[in-house]
N, C-alpha and C positions, 0 to 999 in steps of 0.2 A: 278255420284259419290255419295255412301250414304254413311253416319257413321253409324258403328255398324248396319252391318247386321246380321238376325238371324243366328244360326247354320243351322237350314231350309232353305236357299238362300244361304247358301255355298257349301255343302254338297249334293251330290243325295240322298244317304242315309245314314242319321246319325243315328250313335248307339250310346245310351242314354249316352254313359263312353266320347263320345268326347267332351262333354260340362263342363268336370272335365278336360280338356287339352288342346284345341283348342277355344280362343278367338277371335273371328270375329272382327276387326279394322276397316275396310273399304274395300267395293268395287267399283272397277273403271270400267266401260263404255268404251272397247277397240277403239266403233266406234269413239268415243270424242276424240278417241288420234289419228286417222286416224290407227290405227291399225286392221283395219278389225273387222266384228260382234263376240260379247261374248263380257264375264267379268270376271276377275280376284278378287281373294279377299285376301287381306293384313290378317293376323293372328300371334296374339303372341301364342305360344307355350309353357305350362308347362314342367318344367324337362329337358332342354334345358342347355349348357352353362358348362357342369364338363366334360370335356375331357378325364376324366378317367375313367367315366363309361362305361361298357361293352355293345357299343350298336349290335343291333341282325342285321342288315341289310343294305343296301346301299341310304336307302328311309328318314332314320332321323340319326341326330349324334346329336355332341353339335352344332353343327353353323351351320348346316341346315335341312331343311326337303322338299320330294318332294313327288307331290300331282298328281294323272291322272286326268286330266281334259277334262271335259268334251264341253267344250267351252264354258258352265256358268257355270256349279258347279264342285265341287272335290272328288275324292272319295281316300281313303288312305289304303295305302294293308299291309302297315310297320308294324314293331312291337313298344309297347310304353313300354313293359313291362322292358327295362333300366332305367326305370324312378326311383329313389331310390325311390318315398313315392306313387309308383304306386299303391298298396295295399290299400291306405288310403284314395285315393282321391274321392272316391264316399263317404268317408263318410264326411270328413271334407266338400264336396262342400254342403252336403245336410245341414248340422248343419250351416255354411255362409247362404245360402237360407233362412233356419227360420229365424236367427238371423233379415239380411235386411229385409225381410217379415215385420216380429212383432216393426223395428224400423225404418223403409225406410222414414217417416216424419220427424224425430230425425237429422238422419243421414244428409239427403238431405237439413239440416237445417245451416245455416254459426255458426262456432263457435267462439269468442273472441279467443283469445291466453290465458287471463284470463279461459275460458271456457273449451277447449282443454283439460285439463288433468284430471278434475272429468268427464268428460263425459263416457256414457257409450260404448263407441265404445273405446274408450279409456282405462280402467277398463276390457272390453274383450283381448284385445289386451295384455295387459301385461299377463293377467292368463295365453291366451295361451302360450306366449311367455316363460312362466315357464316350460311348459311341454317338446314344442320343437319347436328351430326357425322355421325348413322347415312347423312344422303344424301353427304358426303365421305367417309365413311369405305367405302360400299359403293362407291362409283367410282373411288377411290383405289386400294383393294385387287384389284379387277376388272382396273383398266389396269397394275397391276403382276403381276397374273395370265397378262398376254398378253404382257407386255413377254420378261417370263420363258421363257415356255414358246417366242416365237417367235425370242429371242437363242437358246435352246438346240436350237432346229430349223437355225437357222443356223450356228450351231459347233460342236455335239456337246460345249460345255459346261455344264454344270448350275450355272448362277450366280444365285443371288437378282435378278431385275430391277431392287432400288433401286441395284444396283451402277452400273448404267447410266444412269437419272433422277435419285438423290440421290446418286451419289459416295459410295455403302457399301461395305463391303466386297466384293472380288471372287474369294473364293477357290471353290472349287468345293463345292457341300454336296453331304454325301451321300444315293444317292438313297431307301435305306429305311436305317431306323436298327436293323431286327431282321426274318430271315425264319426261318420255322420250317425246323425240321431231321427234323422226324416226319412221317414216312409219316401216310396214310389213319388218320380214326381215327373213333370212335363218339360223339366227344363231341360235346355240342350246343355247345361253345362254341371249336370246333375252331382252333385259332389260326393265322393265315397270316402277319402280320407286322405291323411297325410304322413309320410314316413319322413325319416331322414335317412338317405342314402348312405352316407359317409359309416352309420353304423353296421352298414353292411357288408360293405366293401370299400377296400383303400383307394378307389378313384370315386367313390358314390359322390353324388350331388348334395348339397346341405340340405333341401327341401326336394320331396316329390308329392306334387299332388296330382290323386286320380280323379275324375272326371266319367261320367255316363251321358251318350249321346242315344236316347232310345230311336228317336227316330231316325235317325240315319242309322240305326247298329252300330253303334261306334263308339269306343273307349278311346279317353288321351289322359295324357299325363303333363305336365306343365313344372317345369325344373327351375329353382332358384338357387343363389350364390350370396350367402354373405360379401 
């Protein structure tokens, strides 16, 4: 089991636009569940969730997505071009990138509640949010994605990153919320476990669950919302 694997250890080959949409959460170790050799990897999804967008294919909608796997890594044939700010996302990811870059000390720093709102993550966060929520909201979520994952590379704690930018709470969340206890099985909707996204990332989904399709080679995932 690791948290936050790379895009590189999910993916056989990733194309440089999957890291503007595809968030590596965790991968799980099949043989640890008795489910036979390979690994599976948990992922939040960009653009995800408006059931009324137009999606292009039977591989992503709003509440799920499905992945050929390889019996370690995934490779995705879908289209993402449904995504309403599909156009934007390589730029808002690279302008997130600087920002964390040029403040990742700042950021990964505890703030008061006093603190919290001259802050400069704080001060970013509203300009964008002037322009346009989905470009706040996917940069916002994204820098609390790394905050996250790189506080937990550093302490072996699994704490929500607003703990650390907004003075949220800091207790430790858990890291999947349900793993299967059955062996190898025939079914095409073969259940490996359940996470909650939100603890991973500030756009995560409330529910993700994975899923094993042995006979087509194929992993999906299926996303819920309070």
């Amino acid at each position: 089991m690791k948290l936050y694997p790379t895009i590189e250890e999910v993916f056989d080959q990733p194309l440089n636009f999957y890291k503007t949409v595809f968030f590596p959460l965790l991968t799980i170790d099949l043989e640890a569940m008795d489910k036979g050799k390979g690994k599976v990897h948990f992922l939040t999804v960009w653009g995800n969730g408006n059931p009324e967008l137009n999606f292009k294919d039977e591989l992503f909608n709003y509440d799920y997505i499905r992945f050929d796997w390889s019996g370690d890594k995934y490779s995705f044939k879908g289209d993402l071009s449904s995504i309403e700010t599909f156009g934007k996302l390589e730029e808002w990811y690279l302008e997130a990138e600087e920002e964390y870059v040029q403040n990742k000390v700042d950021y990964l720093t505890h703030k008061t509640w006093e603190e919290v709102n001259d802050s400069h993550l704080a001060k970013q966060n509203r300009r964008r949010k002037k322009i346009s929520f989905e470009y706040y909201h996917y940069v916002k979520g994204l820098i609390n994605y790394w905050v996250t994952r790189d506080k937990y590379l550093e302490t072996g704690k699994f704490i929500q990153g607003g703990a650390y930018t907004d003075d949220d709470s800091d207790h430790e969340r858990k890291i999947y919320n349900k793993l299967s206890k059955t062996g190898i099985t025939t079914r095409s909707n073969e259940l490996i476990g359940k996470v909650t996204g939100y603890d991973y990332s500030g756009f995560g989904e409330d529910e993700i669950s994975l899923y094993i399709d042995r006979k087509q080679s194929q992993v999906f995932q299926k996303f819920s919302w309070s």
